[in-house]
PAFI-764587 format. One line per 5 residues: number of its first residue (from 1); for each residue x, y, z of N, C-alpha, C. Coordinates in Angstrom, 2 decimals, always signed. Each point is the difference from the previous one (the first is absolute). Example, Ala and Ser with C-alpha at 12.3 -4.5 7.8 and 13.67 -1.06 7.14 Angstrom:
<nodes>
1) +13.19/-5.69/+7.80/-0.89/+1.19/+0.00/+0.90/+1.20/+0.00 | -0.35/+1.05/-0.72/+0.82/+1.19/+0.06/-0.77/+1.09/+0.73 .
</nodes>
This chain:
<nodes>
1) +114.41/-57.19/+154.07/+1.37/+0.50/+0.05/+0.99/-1.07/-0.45 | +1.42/+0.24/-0.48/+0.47/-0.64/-0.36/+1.53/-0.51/+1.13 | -0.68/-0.85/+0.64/+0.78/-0.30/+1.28/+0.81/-1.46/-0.19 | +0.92/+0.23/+0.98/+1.26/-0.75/-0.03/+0.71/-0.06/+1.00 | +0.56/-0.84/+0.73/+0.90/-0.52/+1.05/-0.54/+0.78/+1.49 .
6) +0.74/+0.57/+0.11/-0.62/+0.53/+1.34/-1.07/+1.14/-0.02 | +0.18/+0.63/-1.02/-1.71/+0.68/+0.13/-1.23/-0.68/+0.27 | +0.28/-1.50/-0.48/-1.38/-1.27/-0.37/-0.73/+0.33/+1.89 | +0.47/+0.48/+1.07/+0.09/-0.68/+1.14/-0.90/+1.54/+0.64 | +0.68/+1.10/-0.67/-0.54/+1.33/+0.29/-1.28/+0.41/-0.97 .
11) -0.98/-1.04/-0.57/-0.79/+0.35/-1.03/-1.06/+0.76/+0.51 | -0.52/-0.66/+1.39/-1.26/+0.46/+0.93/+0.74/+1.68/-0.11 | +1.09/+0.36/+0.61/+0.19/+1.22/+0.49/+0.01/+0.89/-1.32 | +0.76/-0.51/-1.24/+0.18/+1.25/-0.59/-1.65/+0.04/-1.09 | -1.00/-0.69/-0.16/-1.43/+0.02/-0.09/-0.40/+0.61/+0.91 .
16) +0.01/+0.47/+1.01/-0.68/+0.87/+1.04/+0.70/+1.58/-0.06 | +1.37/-0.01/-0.48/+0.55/+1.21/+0.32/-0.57/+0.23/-1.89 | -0.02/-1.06/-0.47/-0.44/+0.87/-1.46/-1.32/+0.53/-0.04 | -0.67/-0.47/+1.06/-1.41/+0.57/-0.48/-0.18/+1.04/+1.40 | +1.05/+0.13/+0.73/-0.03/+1.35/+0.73/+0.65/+1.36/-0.88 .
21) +0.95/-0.16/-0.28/+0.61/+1.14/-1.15/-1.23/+0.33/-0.68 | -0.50/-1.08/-0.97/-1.02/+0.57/-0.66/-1.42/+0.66/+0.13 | -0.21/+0.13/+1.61/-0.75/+0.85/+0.67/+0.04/+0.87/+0.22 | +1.53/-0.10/+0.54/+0.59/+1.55/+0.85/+0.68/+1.41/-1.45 | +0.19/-0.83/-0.49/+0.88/+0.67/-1.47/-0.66/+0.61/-0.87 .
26) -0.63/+1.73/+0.62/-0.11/+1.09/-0.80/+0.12/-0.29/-1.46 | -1.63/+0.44/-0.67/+0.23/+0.10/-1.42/+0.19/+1.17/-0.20 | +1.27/+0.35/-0.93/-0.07/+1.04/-0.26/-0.17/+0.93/-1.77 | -0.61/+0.68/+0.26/-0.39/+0.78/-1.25/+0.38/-0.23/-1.44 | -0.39/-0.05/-1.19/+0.76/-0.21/-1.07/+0.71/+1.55/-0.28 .
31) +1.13/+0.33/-0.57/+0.75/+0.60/-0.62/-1.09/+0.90/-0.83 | +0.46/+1.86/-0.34/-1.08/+0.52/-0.69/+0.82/+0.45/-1.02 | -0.48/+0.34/-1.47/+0.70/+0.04/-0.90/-0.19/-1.13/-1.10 | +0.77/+0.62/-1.10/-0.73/-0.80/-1.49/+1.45/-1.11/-0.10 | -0.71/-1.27/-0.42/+0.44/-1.28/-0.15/+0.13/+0.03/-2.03 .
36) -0.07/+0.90/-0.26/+0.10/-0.09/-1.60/+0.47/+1.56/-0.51 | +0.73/-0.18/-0.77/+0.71/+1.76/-0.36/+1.22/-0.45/-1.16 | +0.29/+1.42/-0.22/+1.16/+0.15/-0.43/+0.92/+1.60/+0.68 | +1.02/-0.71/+0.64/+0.83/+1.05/+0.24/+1.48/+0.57/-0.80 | +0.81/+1.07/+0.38/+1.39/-0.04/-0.43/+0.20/+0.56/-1.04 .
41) +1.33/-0.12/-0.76/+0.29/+0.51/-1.18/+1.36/-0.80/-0.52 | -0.02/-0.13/-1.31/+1.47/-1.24/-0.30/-0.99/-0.71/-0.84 | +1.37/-1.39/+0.04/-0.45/-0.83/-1.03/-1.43/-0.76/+0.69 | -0.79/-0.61/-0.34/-1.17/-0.77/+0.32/+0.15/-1.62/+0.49 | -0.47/+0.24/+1.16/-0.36/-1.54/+0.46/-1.17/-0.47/+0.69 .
46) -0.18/-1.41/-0.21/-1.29/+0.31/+0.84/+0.26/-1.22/+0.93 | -0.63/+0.25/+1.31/+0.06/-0.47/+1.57/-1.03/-0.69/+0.53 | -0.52/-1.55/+0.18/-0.49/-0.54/+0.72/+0.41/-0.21/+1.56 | -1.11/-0.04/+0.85/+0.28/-0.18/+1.28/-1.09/-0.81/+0.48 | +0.44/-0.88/+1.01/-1.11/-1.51/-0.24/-0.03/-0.27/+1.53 .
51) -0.83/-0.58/+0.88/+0.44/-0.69/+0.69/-1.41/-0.12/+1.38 | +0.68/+0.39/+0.75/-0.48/+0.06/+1.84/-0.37/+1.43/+0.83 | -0.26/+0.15/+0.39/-0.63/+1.23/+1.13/+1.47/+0.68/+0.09 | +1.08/-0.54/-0.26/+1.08/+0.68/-0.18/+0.25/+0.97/-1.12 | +0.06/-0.39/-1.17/-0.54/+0.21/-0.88/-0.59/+0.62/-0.56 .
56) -1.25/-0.04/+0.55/-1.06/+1.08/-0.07/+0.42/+1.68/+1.05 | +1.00/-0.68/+0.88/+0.12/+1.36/+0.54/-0.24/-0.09/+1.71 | -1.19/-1.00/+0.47/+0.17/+0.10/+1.70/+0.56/+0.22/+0.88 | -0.14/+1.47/+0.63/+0.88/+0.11/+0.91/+0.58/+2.04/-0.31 | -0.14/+0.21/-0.98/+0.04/+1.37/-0.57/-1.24/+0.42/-0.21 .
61) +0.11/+1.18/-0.43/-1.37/+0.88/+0.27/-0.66/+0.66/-1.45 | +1.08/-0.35/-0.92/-0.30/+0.30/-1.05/+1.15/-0.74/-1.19 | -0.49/-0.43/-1.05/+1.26/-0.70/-0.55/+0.85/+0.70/-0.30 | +0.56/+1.13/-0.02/+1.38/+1.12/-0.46/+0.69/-0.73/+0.92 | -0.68/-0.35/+1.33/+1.05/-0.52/+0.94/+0.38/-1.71/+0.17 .
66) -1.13/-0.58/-0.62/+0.17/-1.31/-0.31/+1.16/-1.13/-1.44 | -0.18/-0.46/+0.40/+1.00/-0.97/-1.08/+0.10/+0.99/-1.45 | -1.40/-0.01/-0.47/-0.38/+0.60/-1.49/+0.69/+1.55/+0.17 | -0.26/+0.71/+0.70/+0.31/+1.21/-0.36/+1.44/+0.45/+0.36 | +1.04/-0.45/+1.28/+1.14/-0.29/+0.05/+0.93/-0.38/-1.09 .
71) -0.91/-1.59/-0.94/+0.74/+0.21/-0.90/+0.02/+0.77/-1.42 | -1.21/+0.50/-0.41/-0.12/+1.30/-0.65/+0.58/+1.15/+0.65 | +0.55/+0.00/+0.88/+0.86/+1.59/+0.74/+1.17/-0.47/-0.88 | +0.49/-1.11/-0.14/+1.37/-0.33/-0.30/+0.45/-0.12/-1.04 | -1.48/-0.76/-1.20/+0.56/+0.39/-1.43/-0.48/+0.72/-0.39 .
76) -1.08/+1.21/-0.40/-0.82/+1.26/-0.09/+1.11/+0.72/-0.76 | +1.37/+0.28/+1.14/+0.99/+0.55/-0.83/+0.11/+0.01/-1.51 | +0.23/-1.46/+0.20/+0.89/-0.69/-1.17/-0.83/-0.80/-1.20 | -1.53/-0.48/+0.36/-0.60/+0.00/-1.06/-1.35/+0.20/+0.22 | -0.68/-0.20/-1.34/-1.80/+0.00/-0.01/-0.61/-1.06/+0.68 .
81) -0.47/-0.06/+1.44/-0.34/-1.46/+0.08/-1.33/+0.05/-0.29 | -0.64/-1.12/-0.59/-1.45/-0.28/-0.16/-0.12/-1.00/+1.20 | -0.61/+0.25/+1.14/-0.40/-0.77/+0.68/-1.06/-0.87/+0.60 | +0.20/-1.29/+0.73/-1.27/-0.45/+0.06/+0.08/-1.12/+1.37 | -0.95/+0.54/+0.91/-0.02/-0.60/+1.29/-0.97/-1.51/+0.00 .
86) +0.23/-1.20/+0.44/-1.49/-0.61/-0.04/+0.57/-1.14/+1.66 | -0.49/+0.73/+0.78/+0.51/-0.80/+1.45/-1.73/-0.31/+0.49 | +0.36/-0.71/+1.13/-1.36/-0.50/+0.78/+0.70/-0.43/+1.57 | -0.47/+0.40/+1.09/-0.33/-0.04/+1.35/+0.38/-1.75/-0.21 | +0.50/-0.53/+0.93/-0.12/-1.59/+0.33/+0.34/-0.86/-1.82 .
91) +0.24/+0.69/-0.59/+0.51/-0.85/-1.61/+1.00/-1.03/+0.61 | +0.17/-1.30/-0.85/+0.46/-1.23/+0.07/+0.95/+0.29/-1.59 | +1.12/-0.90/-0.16/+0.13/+0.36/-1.28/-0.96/-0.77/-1.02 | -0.86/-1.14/+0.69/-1.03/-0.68/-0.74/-1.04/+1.20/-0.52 | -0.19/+0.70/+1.06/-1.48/+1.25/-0.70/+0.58/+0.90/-0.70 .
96) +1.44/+0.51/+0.05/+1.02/+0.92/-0.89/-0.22/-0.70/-1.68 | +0.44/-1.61/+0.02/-0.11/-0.71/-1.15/-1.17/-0.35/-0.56 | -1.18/+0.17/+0.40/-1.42/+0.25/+0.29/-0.43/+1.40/-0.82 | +0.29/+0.65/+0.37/-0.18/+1.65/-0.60/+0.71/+0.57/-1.19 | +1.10/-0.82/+0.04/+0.96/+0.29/-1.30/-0.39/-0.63/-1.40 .
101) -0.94/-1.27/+0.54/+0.01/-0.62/-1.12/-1.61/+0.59/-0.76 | -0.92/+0.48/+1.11/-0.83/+0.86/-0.61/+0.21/+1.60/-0.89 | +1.38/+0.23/+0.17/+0.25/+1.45/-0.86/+0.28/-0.12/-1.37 | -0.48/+0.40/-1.00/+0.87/+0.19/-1.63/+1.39/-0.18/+0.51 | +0.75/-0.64/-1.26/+1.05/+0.16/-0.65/+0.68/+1.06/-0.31 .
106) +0.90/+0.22/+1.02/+0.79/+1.77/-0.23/+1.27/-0.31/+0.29 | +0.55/+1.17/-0.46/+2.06/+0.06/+0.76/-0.06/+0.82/+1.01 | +0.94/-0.63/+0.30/+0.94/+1.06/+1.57/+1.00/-0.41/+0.06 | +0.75/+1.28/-0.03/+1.59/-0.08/-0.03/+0.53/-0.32/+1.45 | -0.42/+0.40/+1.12/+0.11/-0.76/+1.33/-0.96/-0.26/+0.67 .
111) +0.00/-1.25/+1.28/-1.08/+0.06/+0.73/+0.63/-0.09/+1.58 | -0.11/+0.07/+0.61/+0.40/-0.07/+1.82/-1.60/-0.53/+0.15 | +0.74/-1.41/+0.81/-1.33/-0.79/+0.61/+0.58/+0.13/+1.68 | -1.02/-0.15/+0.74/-0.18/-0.23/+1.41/-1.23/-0.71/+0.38 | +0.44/-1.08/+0.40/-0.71/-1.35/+0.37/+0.93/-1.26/+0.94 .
116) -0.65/-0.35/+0.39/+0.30/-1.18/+1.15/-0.13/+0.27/+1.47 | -0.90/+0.88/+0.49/+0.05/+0.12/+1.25/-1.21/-0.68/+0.38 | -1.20/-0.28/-0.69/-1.23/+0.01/-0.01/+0.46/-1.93/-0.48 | +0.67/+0.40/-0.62/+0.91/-1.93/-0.55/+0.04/-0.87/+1.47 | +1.15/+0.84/+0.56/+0.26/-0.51/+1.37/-0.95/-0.50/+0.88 .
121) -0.82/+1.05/+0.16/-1.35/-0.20/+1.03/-0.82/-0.76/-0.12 | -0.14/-0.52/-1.12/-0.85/-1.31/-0.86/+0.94/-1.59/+0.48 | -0.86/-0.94/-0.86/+0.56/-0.92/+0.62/+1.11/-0.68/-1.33 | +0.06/+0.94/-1.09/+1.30/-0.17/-0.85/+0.89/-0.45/+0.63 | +0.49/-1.18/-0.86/+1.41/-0.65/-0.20/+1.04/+0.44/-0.66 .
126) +1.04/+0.14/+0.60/+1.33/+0.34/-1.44/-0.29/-0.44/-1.17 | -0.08/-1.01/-0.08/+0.00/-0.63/-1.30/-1.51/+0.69/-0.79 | -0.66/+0.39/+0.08/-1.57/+0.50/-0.34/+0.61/+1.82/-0.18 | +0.63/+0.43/+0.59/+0.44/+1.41/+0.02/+1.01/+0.12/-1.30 | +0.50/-1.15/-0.28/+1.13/+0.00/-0.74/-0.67/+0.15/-1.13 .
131) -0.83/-1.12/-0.28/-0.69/+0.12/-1.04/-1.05/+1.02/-0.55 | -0.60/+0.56/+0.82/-0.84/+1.13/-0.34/+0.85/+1.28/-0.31 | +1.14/+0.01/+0.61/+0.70/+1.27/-0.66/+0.43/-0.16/-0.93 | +0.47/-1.70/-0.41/+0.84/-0.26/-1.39/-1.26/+0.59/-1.48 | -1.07/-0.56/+0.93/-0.90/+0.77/-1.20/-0.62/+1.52/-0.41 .
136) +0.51/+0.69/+1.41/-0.10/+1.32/+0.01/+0.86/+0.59/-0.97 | +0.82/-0.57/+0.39/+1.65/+0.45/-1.08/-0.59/-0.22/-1.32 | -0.21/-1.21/-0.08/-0.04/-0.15/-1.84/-1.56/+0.59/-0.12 | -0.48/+0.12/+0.10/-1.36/+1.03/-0.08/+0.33/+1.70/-0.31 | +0.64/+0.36/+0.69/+0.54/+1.16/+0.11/+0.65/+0.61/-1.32 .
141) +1.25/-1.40/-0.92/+0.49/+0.13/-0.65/-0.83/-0.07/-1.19 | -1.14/-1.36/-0.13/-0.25/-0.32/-1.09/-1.53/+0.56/-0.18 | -0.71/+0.54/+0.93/-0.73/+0.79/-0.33/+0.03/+1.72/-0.68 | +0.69/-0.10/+1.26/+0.13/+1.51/+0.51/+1.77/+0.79/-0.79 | +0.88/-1.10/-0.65/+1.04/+0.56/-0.60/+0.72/+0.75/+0.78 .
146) +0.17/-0.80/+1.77/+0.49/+1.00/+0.55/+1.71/+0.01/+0.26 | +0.62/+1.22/-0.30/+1.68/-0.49/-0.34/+0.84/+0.35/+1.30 | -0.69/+0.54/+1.08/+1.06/+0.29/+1.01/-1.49/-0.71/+1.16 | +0.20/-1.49/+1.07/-1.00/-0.30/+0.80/+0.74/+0.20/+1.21 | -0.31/+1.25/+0.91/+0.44/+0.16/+1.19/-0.82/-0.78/+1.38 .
151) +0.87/-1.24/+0.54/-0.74/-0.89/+1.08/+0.46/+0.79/+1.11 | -1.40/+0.53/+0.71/+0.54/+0.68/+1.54/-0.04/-1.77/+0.71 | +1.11/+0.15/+0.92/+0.23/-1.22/+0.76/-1.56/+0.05/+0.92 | -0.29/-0.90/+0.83/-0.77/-0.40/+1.09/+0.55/+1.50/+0.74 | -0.67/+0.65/+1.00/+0.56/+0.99/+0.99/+0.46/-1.12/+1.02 .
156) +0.78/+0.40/+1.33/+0.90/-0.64/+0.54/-1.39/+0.20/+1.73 | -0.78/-1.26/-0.29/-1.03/+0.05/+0.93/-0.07/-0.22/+1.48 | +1.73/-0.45/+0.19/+0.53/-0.20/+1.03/+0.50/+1.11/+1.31 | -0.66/+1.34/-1.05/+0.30/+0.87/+0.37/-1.31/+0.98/+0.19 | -1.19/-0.55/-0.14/-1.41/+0.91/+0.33/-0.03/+0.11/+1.16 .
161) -0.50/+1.44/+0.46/-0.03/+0.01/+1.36/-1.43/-0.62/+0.49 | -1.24/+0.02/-0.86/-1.10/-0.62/+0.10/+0.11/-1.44/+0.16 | +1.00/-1.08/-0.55/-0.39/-1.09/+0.67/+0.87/-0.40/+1.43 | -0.46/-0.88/+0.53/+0.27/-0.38/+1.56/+1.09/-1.35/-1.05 | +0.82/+0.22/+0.94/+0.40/-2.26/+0.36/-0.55/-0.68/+0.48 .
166) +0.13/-0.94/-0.45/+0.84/-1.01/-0.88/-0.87/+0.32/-1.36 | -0.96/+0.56/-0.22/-0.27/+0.64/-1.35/+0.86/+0.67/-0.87 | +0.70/+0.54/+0.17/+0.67/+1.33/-0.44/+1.34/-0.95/-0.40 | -0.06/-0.97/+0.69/+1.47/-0.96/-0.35/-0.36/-0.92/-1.24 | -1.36/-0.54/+0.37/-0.11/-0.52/-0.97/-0.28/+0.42/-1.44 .
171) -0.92/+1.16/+0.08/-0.30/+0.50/-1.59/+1.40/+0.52/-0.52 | +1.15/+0.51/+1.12/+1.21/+0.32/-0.87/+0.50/-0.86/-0.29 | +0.05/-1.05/+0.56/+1.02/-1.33/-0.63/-0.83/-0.83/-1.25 | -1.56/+0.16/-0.01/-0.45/-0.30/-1.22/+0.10/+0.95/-1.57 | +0.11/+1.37/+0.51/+0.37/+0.87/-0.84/+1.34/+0.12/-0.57 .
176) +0.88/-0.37/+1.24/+1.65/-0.56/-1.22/+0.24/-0.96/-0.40 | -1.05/-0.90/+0.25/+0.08/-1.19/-1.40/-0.28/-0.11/-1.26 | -0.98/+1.12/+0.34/-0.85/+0.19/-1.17/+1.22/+1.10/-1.09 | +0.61/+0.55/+1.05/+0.85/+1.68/-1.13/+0.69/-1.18/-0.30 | +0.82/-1.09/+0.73/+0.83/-0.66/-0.52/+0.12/-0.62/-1.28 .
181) -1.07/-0.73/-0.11/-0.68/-0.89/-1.20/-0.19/+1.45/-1.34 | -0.31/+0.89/+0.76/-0.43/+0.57/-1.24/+0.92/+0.84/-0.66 | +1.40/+0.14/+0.97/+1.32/+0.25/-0.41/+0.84/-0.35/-1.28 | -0.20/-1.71/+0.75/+0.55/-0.67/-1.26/-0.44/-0.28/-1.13 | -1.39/+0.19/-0.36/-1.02/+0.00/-1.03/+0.68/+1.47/-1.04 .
186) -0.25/+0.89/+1.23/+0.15/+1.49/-1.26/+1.30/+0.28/-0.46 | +1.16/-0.46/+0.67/+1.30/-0.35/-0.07/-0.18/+0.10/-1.41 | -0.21/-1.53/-0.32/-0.21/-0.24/-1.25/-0.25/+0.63/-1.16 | -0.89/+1.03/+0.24/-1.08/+0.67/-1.27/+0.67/+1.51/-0.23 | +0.48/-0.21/-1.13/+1.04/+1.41/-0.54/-1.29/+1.35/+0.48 .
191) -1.02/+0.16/-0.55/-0.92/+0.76/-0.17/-0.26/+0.46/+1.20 | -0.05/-0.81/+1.45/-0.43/-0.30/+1.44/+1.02/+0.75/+1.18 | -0.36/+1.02/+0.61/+0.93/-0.12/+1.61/-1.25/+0.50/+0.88 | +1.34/-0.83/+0.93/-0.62/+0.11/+1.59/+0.04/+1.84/+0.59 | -0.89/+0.36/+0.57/+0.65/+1.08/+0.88/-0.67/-0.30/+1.73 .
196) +0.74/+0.18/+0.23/-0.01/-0.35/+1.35/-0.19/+1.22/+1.10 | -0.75/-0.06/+0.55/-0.16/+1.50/+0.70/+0.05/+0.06/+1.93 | +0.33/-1.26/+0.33/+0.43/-0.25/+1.17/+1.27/+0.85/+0.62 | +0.16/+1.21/+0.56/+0.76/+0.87/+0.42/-0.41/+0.31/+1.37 | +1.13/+0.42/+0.86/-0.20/+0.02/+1.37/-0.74/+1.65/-0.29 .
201) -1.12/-0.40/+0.74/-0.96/+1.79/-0.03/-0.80/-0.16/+1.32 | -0.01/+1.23/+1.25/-0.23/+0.05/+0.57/-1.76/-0.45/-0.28 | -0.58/-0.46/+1.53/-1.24/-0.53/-0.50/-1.26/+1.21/-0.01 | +0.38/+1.21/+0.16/-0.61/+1.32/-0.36/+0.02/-0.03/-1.57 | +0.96/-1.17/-0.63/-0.66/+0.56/-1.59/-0.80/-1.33/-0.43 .
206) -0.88/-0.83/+1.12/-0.74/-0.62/-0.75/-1.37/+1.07/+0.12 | -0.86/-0.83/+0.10/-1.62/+0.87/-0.13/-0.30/-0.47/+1.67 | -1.22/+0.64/-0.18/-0.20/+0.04/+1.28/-0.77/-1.60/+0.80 | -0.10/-0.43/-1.46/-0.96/-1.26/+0.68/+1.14/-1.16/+0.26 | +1.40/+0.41/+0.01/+1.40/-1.08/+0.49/-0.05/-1.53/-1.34 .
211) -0.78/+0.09/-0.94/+0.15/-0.80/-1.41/+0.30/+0.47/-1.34 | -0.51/+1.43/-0.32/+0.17/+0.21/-1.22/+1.12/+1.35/+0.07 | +1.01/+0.32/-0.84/+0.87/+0.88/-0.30/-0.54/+1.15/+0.42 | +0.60/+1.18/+0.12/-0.28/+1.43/+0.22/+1.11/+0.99/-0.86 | -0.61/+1.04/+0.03/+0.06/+0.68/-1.54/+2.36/+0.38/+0.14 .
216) +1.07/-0.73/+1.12/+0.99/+0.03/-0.08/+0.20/-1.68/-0.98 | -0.66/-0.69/+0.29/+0.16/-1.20/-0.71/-0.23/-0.17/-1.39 | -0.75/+0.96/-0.37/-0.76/+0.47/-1.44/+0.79/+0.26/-0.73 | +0.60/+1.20/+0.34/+1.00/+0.74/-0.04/+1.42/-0.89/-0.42 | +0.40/-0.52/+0.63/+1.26/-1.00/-0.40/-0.55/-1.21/-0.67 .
221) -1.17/-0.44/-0.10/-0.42/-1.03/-0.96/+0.37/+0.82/-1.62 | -1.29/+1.45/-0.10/+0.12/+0.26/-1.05/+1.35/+0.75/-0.83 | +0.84/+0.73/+0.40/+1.18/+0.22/-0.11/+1.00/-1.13/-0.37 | +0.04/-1.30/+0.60/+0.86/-1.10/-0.38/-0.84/-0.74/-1.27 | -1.35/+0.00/-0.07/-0.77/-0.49/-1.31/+0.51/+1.17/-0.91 .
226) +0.25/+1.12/-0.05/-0.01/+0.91/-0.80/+1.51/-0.49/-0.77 | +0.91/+0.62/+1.15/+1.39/-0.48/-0.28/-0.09/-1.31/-0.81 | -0.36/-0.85/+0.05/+0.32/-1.24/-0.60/-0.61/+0.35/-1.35 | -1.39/+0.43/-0.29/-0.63/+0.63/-1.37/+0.84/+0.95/-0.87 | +0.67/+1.03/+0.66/+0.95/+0.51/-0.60/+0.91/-0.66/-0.66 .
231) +0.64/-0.67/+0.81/+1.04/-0.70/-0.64/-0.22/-0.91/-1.07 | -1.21/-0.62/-0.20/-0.30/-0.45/-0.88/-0.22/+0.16/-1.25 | -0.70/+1.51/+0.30/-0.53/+0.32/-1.09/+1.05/+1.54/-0.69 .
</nodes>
């Protein structure tokens, strides 16, 4: 873990509460439904989606209700999307950058990544997070030609009902260092925004296992990814 000042003192405790969560903490089902398609009608774009068990959908019952299909509810309208899912359970953005670099050479006009929760829980450093996304980014662009890169922030972990304290304090205060750093990075990059999906939502719209989203969180993820695609395009 990547510890500092007074966490250094709570290390015994939050190593014991981490490897209790990860006992007690329901796996739950993957998402059912196709990770590759084309939907809609309009002009043509095509949609990468990358990332974490988020990502992939955990926590919904089928992807219509997950990230992917939320945000196909939203542009479907308005254009042809060619789409394309490639998430994994426990992904790092190291195994994301791992998998990307095994695919052909293709375009995508947008991508929405979700990654860093699985970051957190590891014993990543800011400075090591910084850098692996800086290369996500330019990977994205210079492989993949991608012209709109949507960064979902870290989720706001301070707020799982699954972890206990002084756990729950700490992975959130490691998780807004991390959105922080990676703030001022995408700031920068014309091509690049943040979306941020931290909104007060009763905890009936996470999933049931109190870590991963539930199909109200989906829902306002994919709708605000959409909105922002629109406008872009």
């Amino acid at each position: 873990m990547d510890i500092s000042g007074s966490a250094l003192a709570l290390l015994p405790v939050l190593l014991l509460q981490g490897r209790h969560v990860r006992k007690r903490t329901p796996v739950l089902p993957e998402p059912k439904g196709s990770r590759l398609g084309v939907v809609g009608t309009g002009t043509s774009i095509k949609l990468l989606i990358i990332g974490d068990s988020a990502a992939l959908g955990i926590g919904a019952s089928h992807q219509r209700e997950a990230l992917l299909g939320q945000t196909l509810k939203y542009l479907s309208p308005h254009f042809r999307v060619q789409y394309q899912l490639i998430a994994k359970s426990g992904a790092t953005t190291s195994d994301t950058l791992s998998v990307l670099e095994t695919l052909p050479q293709q375009s995508f006009d947008a991508v929405i990544t979700s990654l860093g929760v699985n970051d957190v829980t590891s014993s990543l450093t800011v400075a090591v997070w910084r850098q692996q996304q800086a290369v996500l980014r330019s990977l994205l662009q210079d492989k993949f030609a991608v012209k709109q890169s949507i960064i979902t922030t870290v989720p706001p972990m301070h707020k799982f009902p699954a972890l206990p304290n002084p756990l729950r304090w700490y992975l959130g205060d490691k998780a807004n260092r991390f959105n922080d750093i990676l703030a001022q990075d995408v700031e920068r990059e014309h091509h690049c925004q943040m979306l941020n999906i931290d909104r007060e939502l009763p905890l009936s719209a996470m999933a049931t296992d109190g870590f991963h989203p539930g199909p109200p969180v989906y829902q306002h993820w994919g709708h605000t990814a959409a909105r922002l695609i629109r406008h872009r395009f």
